[in-house]
C-alpha positions in Angstrom: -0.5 -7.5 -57.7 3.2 -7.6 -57.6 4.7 -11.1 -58.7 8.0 -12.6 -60.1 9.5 -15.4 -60.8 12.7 -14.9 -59.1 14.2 -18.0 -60.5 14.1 -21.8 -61.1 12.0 -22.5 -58.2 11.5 -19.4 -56.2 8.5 -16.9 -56.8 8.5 -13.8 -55.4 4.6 -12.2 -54.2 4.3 -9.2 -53.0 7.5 -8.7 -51.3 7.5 -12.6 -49.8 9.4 -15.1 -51.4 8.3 -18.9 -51.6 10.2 -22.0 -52.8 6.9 -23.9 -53.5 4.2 -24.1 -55.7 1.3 -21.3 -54.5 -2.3 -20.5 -54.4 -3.7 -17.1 -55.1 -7.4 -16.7 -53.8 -8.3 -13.1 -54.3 -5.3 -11.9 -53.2 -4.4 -14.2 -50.1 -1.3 -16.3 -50.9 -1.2 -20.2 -49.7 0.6 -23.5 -50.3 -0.5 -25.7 -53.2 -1.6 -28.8 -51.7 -0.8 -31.2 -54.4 -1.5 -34.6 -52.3 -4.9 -35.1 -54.0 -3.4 -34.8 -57.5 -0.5 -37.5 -56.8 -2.2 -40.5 -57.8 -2.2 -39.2 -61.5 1.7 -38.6 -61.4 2.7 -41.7 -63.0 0.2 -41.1 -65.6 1.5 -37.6 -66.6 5.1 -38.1 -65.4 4.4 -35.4 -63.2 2.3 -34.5 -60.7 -0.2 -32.8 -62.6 -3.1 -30.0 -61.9 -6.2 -31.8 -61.0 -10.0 -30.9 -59.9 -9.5 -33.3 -56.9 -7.2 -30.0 -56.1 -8.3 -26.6 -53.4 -8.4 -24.5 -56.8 -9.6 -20.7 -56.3 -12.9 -21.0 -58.3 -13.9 -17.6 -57.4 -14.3 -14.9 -60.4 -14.0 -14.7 -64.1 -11.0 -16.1 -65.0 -8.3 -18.2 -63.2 -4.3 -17.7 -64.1 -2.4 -20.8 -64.4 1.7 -20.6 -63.9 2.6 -23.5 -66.0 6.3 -23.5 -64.3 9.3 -22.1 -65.1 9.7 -23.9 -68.8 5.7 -24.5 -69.0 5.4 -27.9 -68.0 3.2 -28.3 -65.1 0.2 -30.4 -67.1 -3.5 -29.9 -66.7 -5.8 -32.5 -66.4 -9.0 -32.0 -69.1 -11.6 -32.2 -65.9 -9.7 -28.6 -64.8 -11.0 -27.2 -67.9 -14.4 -28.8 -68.0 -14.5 -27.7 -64.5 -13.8 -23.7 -65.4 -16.4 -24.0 -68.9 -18.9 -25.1 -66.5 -18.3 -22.6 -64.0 -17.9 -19.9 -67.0 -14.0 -19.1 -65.6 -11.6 -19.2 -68.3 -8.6 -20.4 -67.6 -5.1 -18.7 -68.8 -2.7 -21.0 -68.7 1.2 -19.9 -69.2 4.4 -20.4 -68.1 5.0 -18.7 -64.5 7.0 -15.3 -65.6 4.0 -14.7 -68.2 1.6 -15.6 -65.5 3.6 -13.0 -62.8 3.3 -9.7 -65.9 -0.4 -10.7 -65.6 -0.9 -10.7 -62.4 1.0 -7.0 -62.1 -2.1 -5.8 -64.4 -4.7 -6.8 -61.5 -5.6 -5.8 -58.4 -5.3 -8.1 -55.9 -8.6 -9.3 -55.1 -9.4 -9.7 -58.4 -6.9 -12.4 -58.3 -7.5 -15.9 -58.7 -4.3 -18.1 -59.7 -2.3 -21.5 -59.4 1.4 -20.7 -59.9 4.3 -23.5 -60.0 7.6 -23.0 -59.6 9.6 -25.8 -60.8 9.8 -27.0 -64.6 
């Protein structure tokens, strides 16, 4: 799957370019819907990746675009989450997470990728 961060705060899939944070679910492309992970924001100083989150559960592991500089935090119940669901999770700043992505095919793809910090 062809991905890129273009730069701070643009991602470019598959020929389409987005200014927001995405979700890959086996290849489809939405918006991250990060309302239900809000109320943790003061907590992390950031609105941070939560379970209470539409996160693509489906195969073995799940890529995780920590942001342009890697910052986007992950709450632990993501990762309990994924061990209980035997899904590991990669975790790494956006541009790594894109050159992964380009090594998969599309519907094998299963990632969260921010674009901002």
């Amino acid at each position: 799957m062809k991905a890129r961060l273009v730069k701070f705060g643009e991602i470019r899939v598959e020929g389409r370019t987005y200014d927001y944070d995405i979700v890959i679910t086996a290849g489809v492309v939405s918006k991250r819907r990060k309302k239900p992970s809000k109320p943790f924001r003061d907590q992390y100083n950031h609105t941070p990746l939560s379970a209470q989150e539409d996160i693509p559960w489906g195969g073995r592991r799940l890529i995780i675009g920590t942001g342009a500089e890697g910052r986007l935090p992950i709450m632990p119940e993501v990762y309990a989450e994924a061990a209980q669901r035997g899904i590991k999770i990669v975790a790494v700043p956006t541009g790594e997470a894109c050159e992964l992505l380009r090594e998969m095919e599309a519907t094998d793809v299963h990632a969260i990728l921010h674009v901002t910090c």
